[in-house]
PDB file of N, CA, C and O in Angstrom:
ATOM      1  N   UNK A   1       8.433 -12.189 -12.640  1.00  0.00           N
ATOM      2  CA  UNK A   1       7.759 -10.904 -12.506  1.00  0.00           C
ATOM      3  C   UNK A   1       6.384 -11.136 -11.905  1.00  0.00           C
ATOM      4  O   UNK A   1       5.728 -12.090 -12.324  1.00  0.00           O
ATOM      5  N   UNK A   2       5.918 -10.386 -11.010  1.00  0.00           N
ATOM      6  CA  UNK A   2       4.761 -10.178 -10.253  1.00  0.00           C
ATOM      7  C   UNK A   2       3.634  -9.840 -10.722  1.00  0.00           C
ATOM      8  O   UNK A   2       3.373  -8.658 -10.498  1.00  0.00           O
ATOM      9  N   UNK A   3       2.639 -10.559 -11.442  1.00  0.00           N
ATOM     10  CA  UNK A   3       1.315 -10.101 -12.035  1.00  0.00           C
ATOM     11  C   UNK A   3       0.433  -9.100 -11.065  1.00  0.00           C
ATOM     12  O   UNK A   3       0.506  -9.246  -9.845  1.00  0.00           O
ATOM     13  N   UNK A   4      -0.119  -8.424 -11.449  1.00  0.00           N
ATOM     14  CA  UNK A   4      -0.948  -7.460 -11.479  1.00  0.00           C
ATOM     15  C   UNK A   4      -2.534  -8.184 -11.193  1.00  0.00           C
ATOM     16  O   UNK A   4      -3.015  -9.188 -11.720  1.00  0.00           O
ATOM     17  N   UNK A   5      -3.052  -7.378 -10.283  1.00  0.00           N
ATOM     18  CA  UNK A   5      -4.573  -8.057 -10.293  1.00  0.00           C
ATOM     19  C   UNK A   5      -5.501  -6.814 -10.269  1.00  0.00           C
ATOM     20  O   UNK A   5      -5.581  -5.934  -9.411  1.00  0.00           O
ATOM     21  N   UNK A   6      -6.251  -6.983 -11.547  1.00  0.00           N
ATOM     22  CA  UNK A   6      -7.486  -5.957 -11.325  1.00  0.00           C
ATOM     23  C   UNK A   6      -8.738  -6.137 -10.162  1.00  0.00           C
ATOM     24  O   UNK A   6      -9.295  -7.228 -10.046  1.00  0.00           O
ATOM     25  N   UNK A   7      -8.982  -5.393  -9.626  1.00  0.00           N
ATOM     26  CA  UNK A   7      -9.913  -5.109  -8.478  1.00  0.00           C
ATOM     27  C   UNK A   7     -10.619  -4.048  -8.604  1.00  0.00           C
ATOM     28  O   UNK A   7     -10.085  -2.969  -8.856  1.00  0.00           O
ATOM     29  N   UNK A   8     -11.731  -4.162  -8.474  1.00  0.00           N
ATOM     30  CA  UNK A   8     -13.009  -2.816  -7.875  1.00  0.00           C
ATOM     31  C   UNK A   8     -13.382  -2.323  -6.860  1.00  0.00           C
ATOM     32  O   UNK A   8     -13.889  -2.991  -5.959  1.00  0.00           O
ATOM     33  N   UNK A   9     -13.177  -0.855  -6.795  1.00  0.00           N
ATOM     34  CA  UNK A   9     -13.468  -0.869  -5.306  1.00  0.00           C
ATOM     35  C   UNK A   9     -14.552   0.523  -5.404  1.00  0.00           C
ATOM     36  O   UNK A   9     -14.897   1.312  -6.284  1.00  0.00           O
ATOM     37  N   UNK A  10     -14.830   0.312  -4.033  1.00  0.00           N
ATOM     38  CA  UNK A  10     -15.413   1.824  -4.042  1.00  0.00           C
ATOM     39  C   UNK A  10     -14.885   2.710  -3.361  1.00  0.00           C
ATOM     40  O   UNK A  10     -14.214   2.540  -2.343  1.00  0.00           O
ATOM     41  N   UNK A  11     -15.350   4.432  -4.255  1.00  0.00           N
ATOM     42  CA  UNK A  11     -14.086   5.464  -3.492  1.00  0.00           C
ATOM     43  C   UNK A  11     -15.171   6.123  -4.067  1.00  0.00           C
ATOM     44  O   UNK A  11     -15.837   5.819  -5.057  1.00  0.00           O
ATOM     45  N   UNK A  12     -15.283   7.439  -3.005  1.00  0.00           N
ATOM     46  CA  UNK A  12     -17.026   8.105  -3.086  1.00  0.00           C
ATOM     47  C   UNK A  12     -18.119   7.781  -3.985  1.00  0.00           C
ATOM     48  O   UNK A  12     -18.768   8.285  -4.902  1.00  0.00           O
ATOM     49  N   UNK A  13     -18.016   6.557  -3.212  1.00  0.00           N
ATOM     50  CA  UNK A  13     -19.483   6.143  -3.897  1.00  0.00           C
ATOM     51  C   UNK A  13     -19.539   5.448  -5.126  1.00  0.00           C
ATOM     52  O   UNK A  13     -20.492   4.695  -5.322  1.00  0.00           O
ATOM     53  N   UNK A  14     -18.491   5.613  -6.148  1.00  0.00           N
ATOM     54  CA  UNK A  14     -17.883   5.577  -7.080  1.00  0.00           C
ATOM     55  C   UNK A  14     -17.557   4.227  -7.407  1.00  0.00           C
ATOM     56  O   UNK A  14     -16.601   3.941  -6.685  1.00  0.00           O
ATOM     57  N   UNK A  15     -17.887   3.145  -8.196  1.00  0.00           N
ATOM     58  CA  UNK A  15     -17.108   1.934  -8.555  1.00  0.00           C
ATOM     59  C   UNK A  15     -15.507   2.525  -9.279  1.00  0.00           C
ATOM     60  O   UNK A  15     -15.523   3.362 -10.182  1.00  0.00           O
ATOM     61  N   UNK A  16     -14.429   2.053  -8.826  1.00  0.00           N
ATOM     62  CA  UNK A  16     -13.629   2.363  -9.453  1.00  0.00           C
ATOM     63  C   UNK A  16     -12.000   1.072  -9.432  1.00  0.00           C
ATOM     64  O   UNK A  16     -11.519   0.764  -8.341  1.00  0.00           O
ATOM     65  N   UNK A  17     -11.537   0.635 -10.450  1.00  0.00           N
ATOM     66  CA  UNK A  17     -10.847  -0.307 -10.897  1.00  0.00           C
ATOM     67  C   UNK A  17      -9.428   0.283  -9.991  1.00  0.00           C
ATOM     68  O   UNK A  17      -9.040   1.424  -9.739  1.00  0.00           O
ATOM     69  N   UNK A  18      -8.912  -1.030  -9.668  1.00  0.00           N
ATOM     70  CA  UNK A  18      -7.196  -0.676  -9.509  1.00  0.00           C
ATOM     71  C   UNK A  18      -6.418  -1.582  -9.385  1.00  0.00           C
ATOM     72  O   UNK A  18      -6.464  -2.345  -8.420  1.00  0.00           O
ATOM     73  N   UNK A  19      -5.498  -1.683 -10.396  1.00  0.00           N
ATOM     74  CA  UNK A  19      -4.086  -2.990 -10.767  1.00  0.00           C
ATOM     75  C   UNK A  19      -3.258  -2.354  -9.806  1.00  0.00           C
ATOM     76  O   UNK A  19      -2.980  -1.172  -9.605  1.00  0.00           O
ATOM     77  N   UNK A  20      -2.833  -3.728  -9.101  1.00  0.00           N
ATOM     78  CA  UNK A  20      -1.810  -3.803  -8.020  1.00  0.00           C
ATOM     79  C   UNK A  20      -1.689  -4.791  -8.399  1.00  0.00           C
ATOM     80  O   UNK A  20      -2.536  -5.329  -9.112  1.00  0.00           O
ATOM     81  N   UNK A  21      -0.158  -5.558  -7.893  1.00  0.00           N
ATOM     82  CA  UNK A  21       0.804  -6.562  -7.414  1.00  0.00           C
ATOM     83  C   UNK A  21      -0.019  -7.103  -6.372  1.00  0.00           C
ATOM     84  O   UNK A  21      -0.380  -6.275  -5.535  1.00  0.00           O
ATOM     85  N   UNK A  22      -0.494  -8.554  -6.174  1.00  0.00           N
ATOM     86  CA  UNK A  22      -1.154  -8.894  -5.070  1.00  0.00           C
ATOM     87  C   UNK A  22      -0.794  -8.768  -3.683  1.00  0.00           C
ATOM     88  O   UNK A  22      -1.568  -8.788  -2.726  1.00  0.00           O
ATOM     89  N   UNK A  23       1.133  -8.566  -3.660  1.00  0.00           N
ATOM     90  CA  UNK A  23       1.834  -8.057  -2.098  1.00  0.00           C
ATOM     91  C   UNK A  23       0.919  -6.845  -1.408  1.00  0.00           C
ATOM     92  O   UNK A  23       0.612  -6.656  -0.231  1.00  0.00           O
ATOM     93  N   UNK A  24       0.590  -6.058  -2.698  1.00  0.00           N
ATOM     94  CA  UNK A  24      -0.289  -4.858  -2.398  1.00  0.00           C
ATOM     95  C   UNK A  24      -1.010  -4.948  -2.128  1.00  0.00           C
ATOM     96  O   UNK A  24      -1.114  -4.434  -1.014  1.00  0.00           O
ATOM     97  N   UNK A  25      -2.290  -5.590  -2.629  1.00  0.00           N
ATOM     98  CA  UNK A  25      -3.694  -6.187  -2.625  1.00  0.00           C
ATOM     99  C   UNK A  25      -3.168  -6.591  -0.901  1.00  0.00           C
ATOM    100  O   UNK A  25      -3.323  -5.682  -0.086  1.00  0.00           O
ATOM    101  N   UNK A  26      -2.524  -8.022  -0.354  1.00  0.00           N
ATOM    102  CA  UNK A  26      -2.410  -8.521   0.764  1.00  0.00           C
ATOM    103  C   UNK A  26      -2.229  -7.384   2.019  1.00  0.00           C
ATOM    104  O   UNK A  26      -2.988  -7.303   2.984  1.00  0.00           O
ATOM    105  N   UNK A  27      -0.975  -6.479   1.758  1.00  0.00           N
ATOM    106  CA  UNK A  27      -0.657  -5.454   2.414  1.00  0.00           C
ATOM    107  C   UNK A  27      -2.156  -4.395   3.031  1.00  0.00           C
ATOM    108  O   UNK A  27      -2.551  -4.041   4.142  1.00  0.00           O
ATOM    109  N   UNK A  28      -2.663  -4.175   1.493  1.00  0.00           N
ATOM    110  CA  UNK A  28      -3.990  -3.138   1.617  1.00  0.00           C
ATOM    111  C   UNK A  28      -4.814  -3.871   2.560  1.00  0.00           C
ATOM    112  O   UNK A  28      -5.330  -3.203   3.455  1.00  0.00           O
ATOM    113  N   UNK A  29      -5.059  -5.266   2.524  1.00  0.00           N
ATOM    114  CA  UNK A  29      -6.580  -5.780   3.032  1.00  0.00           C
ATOM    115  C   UNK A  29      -5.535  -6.020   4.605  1.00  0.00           C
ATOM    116  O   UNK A  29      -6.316  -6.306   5.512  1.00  0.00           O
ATOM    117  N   UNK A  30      -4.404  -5.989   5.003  1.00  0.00           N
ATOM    118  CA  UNK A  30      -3.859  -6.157   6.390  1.00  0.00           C
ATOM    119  C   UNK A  30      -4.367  -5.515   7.306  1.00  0.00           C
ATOM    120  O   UNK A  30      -5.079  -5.797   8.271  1.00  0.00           O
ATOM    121  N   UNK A  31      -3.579  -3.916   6.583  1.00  0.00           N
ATOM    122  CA  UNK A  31      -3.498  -2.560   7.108  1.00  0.00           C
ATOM    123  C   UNK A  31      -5.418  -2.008   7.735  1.00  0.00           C
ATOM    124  O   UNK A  31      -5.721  -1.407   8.766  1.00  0.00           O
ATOM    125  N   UNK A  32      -6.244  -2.479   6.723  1.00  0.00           N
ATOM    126  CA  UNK A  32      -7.615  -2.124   6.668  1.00  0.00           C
ATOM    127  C   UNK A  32      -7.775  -2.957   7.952  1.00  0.00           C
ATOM    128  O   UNK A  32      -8.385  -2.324   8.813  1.00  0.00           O
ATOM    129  N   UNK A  33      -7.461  -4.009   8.274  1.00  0.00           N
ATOM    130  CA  UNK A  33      -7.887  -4.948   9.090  1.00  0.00           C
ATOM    131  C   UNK A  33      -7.490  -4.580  10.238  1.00  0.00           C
ATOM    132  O   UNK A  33      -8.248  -4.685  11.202  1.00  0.00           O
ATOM    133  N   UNK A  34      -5.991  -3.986  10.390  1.00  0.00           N
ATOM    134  CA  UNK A  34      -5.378  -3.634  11.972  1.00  0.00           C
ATOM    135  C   UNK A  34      -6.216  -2.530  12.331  1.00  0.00           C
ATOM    136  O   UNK A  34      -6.550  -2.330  13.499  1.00  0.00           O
ATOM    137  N   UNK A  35      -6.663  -1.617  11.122  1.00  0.00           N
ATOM    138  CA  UNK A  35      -7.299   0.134  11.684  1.00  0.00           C
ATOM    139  C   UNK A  35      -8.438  -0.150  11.442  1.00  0.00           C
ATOM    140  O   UNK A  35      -9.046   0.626  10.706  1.00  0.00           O
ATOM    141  N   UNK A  36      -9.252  -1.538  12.044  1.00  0.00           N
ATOM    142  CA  UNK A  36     -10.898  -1.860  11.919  1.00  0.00           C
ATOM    143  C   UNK A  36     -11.889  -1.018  10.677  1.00  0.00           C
ATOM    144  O   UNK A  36     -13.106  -0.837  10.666  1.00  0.00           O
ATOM    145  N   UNK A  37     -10.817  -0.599   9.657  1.00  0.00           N
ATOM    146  CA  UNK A  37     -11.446  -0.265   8.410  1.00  0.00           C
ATOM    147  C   UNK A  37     -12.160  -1.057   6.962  1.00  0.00           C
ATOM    148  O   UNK A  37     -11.550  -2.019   6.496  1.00  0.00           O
ATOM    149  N   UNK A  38     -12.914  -0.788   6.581  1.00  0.00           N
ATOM    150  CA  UNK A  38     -13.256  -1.851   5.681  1.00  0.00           C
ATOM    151  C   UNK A  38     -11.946  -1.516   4.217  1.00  0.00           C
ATOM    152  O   UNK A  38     -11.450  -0.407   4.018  1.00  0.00           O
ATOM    153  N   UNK A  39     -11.696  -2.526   3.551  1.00  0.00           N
ATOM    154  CA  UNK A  39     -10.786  -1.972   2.389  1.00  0.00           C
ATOM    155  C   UNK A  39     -11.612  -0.579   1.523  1.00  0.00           C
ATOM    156  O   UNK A  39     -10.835   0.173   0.935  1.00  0.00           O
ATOM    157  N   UNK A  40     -12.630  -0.347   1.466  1.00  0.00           N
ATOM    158  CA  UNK A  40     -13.216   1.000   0.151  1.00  0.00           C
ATOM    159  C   UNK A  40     -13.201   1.692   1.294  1.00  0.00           C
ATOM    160  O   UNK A  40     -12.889   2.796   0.847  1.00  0.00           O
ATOM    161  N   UNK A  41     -13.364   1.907   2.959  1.00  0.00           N
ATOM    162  CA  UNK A  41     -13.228   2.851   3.987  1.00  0.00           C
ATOM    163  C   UNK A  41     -11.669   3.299   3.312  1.00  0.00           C
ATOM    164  O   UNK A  41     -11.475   4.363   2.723  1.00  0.00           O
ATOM    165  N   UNK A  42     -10.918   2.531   3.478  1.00  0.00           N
ATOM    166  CA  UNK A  42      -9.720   2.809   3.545  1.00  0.00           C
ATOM    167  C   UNK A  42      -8.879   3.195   2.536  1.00  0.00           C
ATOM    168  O   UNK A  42      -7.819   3.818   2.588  1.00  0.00           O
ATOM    169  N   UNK A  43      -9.739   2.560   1.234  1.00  0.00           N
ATOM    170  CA  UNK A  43      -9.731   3.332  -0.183  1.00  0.00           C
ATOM    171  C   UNK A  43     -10.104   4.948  -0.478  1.00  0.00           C
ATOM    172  O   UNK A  43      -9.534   5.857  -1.080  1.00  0.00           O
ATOM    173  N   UNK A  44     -11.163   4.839   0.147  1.00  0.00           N
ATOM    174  CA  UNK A  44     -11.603   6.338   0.343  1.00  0.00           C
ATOM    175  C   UNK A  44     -10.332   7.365   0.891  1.00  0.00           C
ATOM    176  O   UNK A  44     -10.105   8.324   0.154  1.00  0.00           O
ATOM    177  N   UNK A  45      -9.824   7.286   1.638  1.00  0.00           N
ATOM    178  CA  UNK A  45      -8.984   8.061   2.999  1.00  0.00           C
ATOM    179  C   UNK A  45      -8.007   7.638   1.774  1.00  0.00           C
ATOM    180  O   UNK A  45      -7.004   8.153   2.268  1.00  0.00           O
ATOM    181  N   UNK A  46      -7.635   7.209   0.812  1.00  0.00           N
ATOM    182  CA  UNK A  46      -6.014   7.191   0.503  1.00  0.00           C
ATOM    183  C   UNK A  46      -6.254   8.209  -0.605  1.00  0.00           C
ATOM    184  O   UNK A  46      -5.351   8.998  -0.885  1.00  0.00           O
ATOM    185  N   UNK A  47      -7.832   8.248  -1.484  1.00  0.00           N
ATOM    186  CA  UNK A  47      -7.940   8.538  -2.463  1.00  0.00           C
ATOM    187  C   UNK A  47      -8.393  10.206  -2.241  1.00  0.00           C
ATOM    188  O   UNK A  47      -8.682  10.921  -3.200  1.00  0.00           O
ATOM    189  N   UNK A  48      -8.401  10.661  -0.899  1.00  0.00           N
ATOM    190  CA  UNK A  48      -8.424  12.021  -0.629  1.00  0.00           C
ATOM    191  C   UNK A  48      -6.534  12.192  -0.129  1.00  0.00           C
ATOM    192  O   UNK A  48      -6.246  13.203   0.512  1.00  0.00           O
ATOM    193  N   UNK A  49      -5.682  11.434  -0.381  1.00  0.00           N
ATOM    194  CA  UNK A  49      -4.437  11.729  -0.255  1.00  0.00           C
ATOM    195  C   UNK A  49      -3.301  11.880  -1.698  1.00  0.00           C
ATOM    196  O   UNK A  49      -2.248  12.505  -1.819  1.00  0.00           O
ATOM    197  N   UNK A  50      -4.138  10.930  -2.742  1.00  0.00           N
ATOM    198  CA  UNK A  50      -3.283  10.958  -3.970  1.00  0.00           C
ATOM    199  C   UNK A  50      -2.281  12.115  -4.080  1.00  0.00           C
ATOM    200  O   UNK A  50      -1.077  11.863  -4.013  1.00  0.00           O
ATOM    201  N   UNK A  51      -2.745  13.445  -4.256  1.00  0.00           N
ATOM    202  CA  UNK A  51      -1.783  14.675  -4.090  1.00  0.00           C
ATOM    203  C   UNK A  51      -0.880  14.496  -3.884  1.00  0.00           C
ATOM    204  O   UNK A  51       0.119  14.460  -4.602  1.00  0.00           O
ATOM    205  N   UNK A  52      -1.116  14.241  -2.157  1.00  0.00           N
ATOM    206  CA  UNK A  52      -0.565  14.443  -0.560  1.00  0.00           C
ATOM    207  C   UNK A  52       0.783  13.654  -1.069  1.00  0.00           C
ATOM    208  O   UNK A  52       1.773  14.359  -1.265  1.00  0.00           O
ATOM    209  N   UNK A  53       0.890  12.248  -1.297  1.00  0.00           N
ATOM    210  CA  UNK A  53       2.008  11.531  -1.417  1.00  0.00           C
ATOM    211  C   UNK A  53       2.524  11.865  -2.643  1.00  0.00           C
ATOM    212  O   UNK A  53       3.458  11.084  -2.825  1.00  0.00           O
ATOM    213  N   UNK A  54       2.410  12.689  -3.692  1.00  0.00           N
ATOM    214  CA  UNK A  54       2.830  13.002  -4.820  1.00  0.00           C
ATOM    215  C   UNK A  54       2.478  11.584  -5.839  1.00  0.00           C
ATOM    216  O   UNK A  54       3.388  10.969  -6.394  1.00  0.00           O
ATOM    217  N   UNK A  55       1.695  11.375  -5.910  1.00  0.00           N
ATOM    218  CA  UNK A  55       0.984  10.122  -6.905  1.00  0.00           C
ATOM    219  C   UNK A  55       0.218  10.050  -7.983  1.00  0.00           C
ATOM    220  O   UNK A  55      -0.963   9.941  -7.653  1.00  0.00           O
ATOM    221  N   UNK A  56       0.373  10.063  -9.090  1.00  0.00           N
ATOM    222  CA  UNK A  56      -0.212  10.437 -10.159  1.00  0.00           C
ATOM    223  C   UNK A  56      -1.986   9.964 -10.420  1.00  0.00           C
ATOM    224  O   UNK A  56      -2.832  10.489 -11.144  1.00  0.00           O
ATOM    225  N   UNK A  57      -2.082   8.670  -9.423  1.00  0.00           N
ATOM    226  CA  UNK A  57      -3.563   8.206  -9.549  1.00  0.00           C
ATOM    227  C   UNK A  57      -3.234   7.075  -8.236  1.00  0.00           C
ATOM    228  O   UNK A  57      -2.083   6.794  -7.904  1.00  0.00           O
ATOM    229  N   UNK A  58      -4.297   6.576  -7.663  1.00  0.00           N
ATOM    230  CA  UNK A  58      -5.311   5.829  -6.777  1.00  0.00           C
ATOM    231  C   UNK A  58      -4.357   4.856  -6.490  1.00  0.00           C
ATOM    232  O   UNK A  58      -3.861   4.902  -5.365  1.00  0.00           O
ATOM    233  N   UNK A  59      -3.973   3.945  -7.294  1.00  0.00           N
ATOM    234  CA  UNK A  59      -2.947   2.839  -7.594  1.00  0.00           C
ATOM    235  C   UNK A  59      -1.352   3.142  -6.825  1.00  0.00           C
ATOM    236  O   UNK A  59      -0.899   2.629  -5.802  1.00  0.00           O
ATOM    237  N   UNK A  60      -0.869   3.942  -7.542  1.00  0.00           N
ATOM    238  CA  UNK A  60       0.080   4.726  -6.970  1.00  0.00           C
ATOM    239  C   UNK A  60       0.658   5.405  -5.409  1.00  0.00           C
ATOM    240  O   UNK A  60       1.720   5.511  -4.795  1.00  0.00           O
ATOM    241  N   UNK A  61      -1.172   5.862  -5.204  1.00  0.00           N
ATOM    242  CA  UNK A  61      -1.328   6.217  -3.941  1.00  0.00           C
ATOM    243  C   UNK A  61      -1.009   4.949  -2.853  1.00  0.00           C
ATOM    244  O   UNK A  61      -0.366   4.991  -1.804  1.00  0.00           O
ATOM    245  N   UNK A  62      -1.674   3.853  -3.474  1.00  0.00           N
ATOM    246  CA  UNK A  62      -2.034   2.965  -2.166  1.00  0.00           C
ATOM    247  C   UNK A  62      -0.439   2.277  -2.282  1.00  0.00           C
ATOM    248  O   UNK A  62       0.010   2.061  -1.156  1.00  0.00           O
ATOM    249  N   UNK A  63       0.285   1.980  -3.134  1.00  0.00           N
ATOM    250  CA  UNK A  63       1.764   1.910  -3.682  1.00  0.00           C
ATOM    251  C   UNK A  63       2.637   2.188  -2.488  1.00  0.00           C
ATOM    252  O   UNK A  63       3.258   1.499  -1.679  1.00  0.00           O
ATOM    253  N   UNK A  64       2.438   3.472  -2.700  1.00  0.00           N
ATOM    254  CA  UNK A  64       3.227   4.310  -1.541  1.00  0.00           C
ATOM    255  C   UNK A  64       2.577   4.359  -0.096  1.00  0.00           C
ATOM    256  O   UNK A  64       3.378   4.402   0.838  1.00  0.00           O
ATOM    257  N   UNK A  65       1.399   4.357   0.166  1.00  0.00           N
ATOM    258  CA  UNK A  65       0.730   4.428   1.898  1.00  0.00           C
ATOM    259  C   UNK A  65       1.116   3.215   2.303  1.00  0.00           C
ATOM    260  O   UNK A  65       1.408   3.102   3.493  1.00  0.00           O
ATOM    261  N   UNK A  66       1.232   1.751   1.212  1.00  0.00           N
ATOM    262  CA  UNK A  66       1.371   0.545   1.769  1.00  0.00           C
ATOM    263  C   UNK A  66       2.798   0.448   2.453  1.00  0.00           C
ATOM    264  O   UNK A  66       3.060   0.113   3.608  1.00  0.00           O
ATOM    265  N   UNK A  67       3.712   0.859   1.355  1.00  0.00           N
ATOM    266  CA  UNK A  67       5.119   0.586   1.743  1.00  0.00           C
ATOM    267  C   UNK A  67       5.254   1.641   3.203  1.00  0.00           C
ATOM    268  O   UNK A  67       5.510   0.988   4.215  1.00  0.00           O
ATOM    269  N   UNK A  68       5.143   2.840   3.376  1.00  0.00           N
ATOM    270  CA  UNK A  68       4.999   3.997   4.422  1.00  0.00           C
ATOM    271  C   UNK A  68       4.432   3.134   5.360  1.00  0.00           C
ATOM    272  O   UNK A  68       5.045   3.008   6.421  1.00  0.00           O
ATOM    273  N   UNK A  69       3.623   2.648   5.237  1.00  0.00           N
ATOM    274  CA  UNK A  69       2.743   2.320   6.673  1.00  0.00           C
ATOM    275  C   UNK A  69       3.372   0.751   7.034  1.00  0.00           C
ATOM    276  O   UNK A  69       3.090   0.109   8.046  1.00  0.00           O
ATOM    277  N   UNK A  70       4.185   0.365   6.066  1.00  0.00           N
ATOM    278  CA  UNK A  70       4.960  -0.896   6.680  1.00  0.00           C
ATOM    279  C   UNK A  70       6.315  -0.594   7.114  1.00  0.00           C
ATOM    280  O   UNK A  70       6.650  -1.468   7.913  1.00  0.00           O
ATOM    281  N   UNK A  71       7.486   0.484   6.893  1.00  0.00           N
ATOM    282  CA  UNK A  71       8.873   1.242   6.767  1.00  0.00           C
ATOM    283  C   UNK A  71       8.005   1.251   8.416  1.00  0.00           C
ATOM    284  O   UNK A  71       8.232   0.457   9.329  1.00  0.00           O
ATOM    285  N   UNK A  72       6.853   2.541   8.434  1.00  0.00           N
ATOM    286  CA  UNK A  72       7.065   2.994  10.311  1.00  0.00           C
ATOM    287  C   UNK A  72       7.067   2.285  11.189  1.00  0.00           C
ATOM    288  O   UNK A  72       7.483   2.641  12.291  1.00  0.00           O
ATOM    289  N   UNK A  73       6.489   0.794  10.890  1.00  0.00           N
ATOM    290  CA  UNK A  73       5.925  -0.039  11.499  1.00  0.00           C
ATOM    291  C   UNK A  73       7.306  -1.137  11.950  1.00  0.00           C
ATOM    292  O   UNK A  73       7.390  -1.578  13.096  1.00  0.00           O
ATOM    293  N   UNK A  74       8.237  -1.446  10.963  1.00  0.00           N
ATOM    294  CA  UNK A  74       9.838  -1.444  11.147  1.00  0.00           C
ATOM    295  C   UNK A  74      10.416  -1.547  12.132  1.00  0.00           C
ATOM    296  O   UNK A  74      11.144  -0.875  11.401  1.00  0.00           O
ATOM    297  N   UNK A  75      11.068  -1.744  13.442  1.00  0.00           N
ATOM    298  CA  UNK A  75      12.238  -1.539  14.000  1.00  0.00           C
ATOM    299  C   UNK A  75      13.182  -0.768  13.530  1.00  0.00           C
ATOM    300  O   UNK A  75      13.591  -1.161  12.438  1.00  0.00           O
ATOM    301  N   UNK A  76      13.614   0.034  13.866  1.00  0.00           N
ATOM    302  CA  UNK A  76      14.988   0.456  13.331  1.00  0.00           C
ATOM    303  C   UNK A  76      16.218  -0.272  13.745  1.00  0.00           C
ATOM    304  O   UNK A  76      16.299  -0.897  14.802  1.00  0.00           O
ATOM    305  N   UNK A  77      17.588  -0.119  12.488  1.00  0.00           N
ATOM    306  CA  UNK A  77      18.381  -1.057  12.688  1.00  0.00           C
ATOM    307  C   UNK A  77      19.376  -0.230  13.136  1.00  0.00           C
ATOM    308  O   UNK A  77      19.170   0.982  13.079  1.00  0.00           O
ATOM    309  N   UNK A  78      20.664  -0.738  13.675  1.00  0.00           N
ATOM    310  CA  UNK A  78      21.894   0.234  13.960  1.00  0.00           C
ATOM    311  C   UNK A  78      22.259   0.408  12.788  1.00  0.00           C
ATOM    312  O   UNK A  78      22.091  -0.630  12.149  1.00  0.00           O
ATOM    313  N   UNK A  79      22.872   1.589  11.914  1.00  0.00           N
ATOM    314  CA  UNK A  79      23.426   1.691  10.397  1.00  0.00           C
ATOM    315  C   UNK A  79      23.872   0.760   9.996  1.00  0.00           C
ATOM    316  O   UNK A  79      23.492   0.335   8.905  1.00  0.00           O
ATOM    317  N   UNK A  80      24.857   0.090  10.745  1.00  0.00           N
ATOM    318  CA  UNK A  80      25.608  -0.437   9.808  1.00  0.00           C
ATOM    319  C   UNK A  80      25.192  -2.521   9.771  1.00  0.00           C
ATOM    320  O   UNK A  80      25.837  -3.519   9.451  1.00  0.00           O
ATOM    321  N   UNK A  81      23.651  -2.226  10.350  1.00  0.00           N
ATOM    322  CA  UNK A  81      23.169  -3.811  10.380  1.00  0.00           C
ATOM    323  C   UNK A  81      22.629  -3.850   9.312  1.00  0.00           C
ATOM    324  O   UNK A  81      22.109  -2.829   8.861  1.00  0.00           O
ATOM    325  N   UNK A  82      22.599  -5.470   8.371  1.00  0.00           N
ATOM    326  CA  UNK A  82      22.113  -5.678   7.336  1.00  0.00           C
ATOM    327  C   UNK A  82      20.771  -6.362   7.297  1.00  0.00           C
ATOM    328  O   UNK A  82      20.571  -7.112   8.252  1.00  0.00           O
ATOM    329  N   UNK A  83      19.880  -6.277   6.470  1.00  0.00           N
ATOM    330  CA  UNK A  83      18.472  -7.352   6.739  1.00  0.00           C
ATOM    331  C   UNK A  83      19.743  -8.394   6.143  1.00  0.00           C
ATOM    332  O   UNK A  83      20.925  -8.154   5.897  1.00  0.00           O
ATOM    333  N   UNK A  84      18.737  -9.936   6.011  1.00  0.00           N
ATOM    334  CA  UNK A  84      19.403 -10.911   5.201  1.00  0.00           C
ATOM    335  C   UNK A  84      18.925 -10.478   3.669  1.00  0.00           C
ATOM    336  O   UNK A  84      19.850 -10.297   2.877  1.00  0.00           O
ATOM    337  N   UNK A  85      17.722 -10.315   3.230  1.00  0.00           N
ATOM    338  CA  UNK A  85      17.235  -9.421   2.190  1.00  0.00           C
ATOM    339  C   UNK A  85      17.823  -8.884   1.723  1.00  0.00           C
ATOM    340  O   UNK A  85      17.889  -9.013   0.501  1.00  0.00           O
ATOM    341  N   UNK A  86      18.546  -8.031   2.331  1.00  0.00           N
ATOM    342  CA  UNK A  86      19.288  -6.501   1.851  1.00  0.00           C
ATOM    343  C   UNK A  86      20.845  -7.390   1.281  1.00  0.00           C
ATOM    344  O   UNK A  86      21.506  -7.261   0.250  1.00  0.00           O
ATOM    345  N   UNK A  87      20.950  -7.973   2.056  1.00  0.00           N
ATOM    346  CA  UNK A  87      22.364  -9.036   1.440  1.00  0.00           C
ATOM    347  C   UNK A  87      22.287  -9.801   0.325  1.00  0.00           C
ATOM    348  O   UNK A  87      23.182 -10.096  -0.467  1.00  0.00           O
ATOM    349  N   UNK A  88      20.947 -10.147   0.332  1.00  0.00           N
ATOM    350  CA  UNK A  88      20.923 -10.958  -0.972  1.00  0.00           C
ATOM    351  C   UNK A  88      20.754 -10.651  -2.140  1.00  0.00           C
ATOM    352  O   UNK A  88      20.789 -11.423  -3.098  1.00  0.00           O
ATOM    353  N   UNK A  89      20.484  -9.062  -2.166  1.00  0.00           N
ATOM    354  CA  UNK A  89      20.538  -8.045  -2.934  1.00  0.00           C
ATOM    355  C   UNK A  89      21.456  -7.691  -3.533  1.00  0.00           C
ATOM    356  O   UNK A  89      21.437  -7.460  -4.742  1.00  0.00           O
ATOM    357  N   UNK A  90      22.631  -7.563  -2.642  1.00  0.00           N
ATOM    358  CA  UNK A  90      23.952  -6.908  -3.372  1.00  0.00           C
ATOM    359  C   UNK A  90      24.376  -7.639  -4.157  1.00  0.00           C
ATOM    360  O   UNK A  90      25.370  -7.331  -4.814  1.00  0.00           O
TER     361      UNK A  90
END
């Protein structure tokens, strides 16, 4: 199982804590990096979306923008192609 890492960030101005899975943490500080954003820039912009993605809090939010903003980023496959992932799954 995947530990959790507490982090501080800032989101208006605001010191504010958030446990993620470090895939997340890695993912978050990527994404900030491709859109020349700083990570609390980019904290900010998710944390005026919490709603938006249906997310109960901050954590959640970035949960879901991470996975979204890696799915578009994707190739698409023909239906009936498998990742190797997806095989090793079943």
């Amino acid at each position: 199982m995947s530990s959790k890492k507490l982090r501080n960030v800032y989101v208006a101005g605001k010191r504010t804590s958030m446990r993620l899975e470090a895939a997340f943490w890695e993912g978050l500080e990527e994404i900030a990096q491709k859109e020349s954003l700083t990570l609390g820039e980019l904290c900010n912009r998710l944390a005026e979306r919490v709603d938006a993605v249906d997310a109960s809090n901050l954590s959640s939010a970035v949960r879901v923008y991470v996975l979204d903003y890696f799915r578009a980023a994707t190739p698409k496959r023909p239906d009936n192609a498998y990742t190797p992932l997806a095989i090793a799954a079943e």
